[in-house]
N, C-alpha and C positions, 0 to 999 in steps of 0.2 A: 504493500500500500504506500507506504514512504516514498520507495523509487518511484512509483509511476505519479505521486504527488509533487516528486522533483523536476520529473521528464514535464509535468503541466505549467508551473511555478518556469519554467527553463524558457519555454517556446513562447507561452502564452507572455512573458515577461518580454521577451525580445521582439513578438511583434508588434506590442504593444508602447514600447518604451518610446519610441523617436514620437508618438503623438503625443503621451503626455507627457514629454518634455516642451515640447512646444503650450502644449493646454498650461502649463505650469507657471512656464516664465510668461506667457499673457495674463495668463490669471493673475499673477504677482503683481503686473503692471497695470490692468485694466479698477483692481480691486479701488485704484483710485482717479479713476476717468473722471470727472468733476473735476479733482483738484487739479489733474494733467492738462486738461482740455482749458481751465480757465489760465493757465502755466503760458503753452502753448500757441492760446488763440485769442490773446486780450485783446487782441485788433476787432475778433468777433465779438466775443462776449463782454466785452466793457460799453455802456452809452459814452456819448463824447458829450453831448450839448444836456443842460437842464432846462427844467421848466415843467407846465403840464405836460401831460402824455396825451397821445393823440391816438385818438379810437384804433385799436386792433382792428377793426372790419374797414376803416379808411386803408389802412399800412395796406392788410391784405389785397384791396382792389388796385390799391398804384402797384403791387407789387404782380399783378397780373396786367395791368395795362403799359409794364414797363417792358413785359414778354407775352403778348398776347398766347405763347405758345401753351405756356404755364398755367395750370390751375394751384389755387391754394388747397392744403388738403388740412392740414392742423394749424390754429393760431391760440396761442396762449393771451390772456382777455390784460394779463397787469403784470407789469414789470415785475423785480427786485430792483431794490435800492441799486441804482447807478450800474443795472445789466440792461441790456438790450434785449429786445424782442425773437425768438427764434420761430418762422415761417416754414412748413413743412410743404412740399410744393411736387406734383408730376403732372407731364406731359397729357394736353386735352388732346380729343382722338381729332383727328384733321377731317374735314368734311370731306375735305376732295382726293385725297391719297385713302382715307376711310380706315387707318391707324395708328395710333398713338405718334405723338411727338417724343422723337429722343430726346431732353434733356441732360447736357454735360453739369447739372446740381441738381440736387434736390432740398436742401435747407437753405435757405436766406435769412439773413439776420439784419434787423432795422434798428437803428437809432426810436425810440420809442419819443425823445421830444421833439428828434427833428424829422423825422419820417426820413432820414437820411439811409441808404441803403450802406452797410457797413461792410458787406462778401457774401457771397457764395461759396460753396461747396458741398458735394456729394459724399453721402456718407456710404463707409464701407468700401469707399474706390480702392482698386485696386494697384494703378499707373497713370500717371505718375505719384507717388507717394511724398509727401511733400508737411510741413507741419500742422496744415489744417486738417491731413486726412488720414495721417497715423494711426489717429487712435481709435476713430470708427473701422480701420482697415485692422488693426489687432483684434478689436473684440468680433468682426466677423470671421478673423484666422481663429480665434479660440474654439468654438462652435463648428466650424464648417471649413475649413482650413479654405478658402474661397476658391472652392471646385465649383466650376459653373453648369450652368443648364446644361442637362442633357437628355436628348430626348423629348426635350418639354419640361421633363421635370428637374425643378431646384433644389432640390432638397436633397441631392446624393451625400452634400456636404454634412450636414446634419443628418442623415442614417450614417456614414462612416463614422462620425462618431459617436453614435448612439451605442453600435455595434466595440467599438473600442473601450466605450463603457461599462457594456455586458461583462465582456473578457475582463476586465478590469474589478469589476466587481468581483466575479468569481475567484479571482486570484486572490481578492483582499483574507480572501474564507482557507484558500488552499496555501497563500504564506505565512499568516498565523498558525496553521496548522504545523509546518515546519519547523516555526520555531519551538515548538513542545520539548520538551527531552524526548528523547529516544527511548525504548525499553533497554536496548544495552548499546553500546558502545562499540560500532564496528571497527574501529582501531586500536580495541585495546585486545590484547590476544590469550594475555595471560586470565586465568579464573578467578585469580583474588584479586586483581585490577578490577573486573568486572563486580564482584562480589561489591566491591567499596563503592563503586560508584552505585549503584542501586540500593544500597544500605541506606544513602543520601536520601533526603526527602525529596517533594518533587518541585518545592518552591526553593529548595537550594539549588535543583539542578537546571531549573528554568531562567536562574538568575542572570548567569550569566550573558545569557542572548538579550538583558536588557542593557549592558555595560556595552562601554567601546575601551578596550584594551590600547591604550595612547602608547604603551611603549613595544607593542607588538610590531610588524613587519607592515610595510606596506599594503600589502594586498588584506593583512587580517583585519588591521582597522580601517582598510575600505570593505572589507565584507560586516565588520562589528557595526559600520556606519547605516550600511544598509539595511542590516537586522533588526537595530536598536531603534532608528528613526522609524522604521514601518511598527516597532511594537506601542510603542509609547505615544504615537500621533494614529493609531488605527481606527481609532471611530472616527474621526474626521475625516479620514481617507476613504470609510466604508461612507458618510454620507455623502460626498463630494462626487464618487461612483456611482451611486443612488441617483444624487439627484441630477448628474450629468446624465444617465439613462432616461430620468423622467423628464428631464427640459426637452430632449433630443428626439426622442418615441413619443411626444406627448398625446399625439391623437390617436399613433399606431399603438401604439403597446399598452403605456400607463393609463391612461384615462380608460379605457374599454377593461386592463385589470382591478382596478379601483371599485368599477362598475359595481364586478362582482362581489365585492364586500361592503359597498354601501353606496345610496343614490348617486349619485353625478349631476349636478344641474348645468343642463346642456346653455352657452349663447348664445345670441346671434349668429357667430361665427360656426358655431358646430350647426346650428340647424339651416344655415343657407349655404346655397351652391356657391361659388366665388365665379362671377363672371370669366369673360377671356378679355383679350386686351381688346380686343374689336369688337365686343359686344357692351363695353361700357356703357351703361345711362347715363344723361344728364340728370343731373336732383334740381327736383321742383322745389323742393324748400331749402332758402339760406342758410348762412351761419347764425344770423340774427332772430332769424325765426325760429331753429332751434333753439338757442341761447333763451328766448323766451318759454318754448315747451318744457325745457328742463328745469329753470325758474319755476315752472308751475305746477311742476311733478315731486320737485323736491320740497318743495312745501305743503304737498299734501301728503306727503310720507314725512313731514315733521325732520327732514333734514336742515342744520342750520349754517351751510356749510355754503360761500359762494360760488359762480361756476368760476371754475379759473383757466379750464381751455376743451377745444370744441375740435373732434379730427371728425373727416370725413375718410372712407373709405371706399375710393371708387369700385373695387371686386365685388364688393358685398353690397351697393351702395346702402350704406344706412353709416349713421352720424354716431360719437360716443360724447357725453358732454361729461367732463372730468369737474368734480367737486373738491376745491382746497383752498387755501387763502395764497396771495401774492407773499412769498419770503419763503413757503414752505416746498423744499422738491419733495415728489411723493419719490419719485426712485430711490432717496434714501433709504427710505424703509425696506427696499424689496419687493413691497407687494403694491406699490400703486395708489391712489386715491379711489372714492367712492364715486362710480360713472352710472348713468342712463343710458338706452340704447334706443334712437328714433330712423324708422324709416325714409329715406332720403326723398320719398313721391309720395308720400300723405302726412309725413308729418307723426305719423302715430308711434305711443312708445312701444316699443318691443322687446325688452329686455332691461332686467337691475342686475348691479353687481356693487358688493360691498366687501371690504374689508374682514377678513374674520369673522363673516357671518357664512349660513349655510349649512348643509349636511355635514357630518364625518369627513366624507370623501372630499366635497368641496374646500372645507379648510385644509385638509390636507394636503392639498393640490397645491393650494395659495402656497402654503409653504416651501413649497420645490425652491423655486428660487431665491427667496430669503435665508434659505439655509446655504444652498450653493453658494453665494457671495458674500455670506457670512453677517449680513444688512440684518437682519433678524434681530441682532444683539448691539446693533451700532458700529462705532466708532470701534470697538475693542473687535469686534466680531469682521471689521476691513483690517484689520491689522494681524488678526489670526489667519485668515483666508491670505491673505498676499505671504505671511510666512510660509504656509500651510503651499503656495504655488513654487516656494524655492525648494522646499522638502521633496515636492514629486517630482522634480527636475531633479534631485541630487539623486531621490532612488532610482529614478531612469537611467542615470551616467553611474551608480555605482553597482547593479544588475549586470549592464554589457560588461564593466567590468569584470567583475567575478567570471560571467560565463566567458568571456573571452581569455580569462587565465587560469579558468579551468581547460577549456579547450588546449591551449597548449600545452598545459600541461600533462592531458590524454596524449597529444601529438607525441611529445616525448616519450612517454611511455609505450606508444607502441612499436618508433622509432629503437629504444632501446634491448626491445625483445624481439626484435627483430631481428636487430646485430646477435643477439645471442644464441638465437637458432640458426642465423648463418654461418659465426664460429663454429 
């Protein structure tokens, strides 16, 4: 059982390792996208001019009348103190060509007192890479290492690592096991070696694989690093495999498994088809017009929460109106603010979603991602996660290691009995 839980731990480690090391060192870096991005791109995200602010749904229309090609799709309703406005924006379908316009951005950012247009850029681009687009281009390397459409479908990026996942998980369950004590001790030959060491308890003889041996040889204390870091950081390793499976299969795998141990409250998005890119609708109703239904929906469900920003979603056409105050990001948390869901051609609501409310299943869901980025817990919970992404990087490089000096070290060995059957 040992051996063939070696031969698993060996292969499954080595196909696995070159992804999460990359998943590791983004995670380390992404854990603080906020603070990088405002680091980075104070050109975007800082206002220049003071004064009142001027209407979100005015910015939105200059920022469509400045590229007819452009629709707005998300606008947030109010500033932060002395930040700029960020405009979420794709290509309307061309009447006369009858598909979508490429747009080279998808985000625009405005000066909120001057309505002064501050940049564009596309997030997740790929080439050229440059400091505004870094860091949307790492956290789509993190997830989907930016494998592109194929066959029509996007998403090969996110099944490969879903699948890296899987393996990843199961490994977390087959290198614990490894680290166990052994029942005896294949290199020891003699009877009463054997005898003393099993005399041992088993929390004495386990002890050891928690230690890193600093005055050992090279190779021990890159195998004692690799042991010791996976024993003592293991449940955050087993969550991170977890909820890297669950972010990654969300529709395929998790939610349909969840099913079965308690309800699921399906959204909008799980009970509608997502159009194609030629088949987009126009929406009969504005952003203001929503902005007004959601207003009226939240107050007769006793929410005291203003709207703070309003996406459109041309696939699906229907609108999500987000509930928060101006100063607060919801993506700190993890899990988002409290939205409505309205029809883009009548206007009617279709869908609630809150925070921590809901079935079993639905809380738990919400949770996937707060755990994965460690937002769940704050401050303390990005500073665990970003360590927690150097860790899987170091066990990635110190795995090849070991199995690359155990390999030659086999090499030798059969090199050497070889010379001595042909003596």
């Amino acid at each position: 059982m040992r051996q063939a839980f070696n031969l698993i731990h060996r292969w499954v480690g080595l196909v696995i390792a070159a992804f999460l090391f990359i998943a590791g060192v983004t995670g380390a870096i992404i854990a603080w996208d906020h603070e990088i991005d405002d680091w980075l791109n104070s050109n975007l995200i800082y206002a220049r001019a003071s004064g009142p602010a001027i209407s979100s749904f005015d910015l939105a229309r200059a920022i469509e009348e400045r590229d007819p090609r452009a629709r707005v799709t998300s606008i947030t309703l109010a500033a932060e103190t002395a930040r700029s406005l960020r405009f979420q924006v794709t290509g309307r379908i061309s009447s006369e060509a009858n598909r979508q316009y490429e747009l080279n951005y998808d985000e625009v950012y405005v000066d909120p007192a001057s309505g002064e247009e501050l940049g564009r850029r596309k997030a997740g681009q790929v080439w050229p890479i440059t400091h505004e687009t870094i860091l949307p281009f790492m956290v789509r390397l993190h997830y989907s290492l930016h494998i592109p459409e194929i066959f029509g479908i996007k998403r090969w990026g996110d099944w490969l690592m879903g699948c890296i996942a899987v393996m990843w998980l199961i490994d977390c369950f087959v290198g614990f096991y490894l680290t166990l004590p052994a029942r005896k001790r294949q290199n020891l030959t003699r009877a009463a070696s054997i005898e003393r060491q099993l005399a041992k308890g088993f929390w004495t003889r386990w002890k050891p694989a928690w230690m890193i041996k600093t005055k050992g040889s090279a190779y021990r204390v890159n195998f004692d690093i690799h042991r010791a870091f996976s024993l003592w950081t293991w449940a955050i390793l087993f969550i991170l495999a977890f909820t890297s499976f669950s972010l990654n299969f969300r529709r395929e795998a998790f939610l349909p498994l969840l099913s079965t141990v308690s309800e699921v409250t399906s959204s909008p998005f799980d009970t509608r088809s997502p159009h194609s890119r030629h088949n987009i609708l126009e929406p009969r109703i504005g952003f203001e017009e929503v902005m007004a239904s959601g207003r009226a929906e939240a107050k007769s469900r006793g929410w005291d929460m203003p709207v703070g920003s309003i996406a459109y979603s041309p696939s699906f056409d229907l609108y999500r109106v987000f509930f928060f105050r101006p100063g607060e990001r919801p993506a700190e948390a993890g899990i988002g603010p409290a939205r409505l869901y309205f029809d883009a051609q009548d206007g009617r609501n279709i869908g609630v979603w809150q925070p921590w409310k809901g079935t079993l299943a639905d809380i738990f869901a919400q949770e996937q991602f707060p755990l994965h980025s460690g937002r769940i817990i704050g401050l303390p919970g990005r500073v665990l996660i970003s360590a927690m992404g150097l860790v899987i990087a170091t066990l990635s490089i110190t795995g090849v290691v070991i199995w690359y000096r155990k390999r030659g070290a086999a090499a030798r060995k059969r090199h050497s009995r070889n010379a001595t059957h042909t003596i």
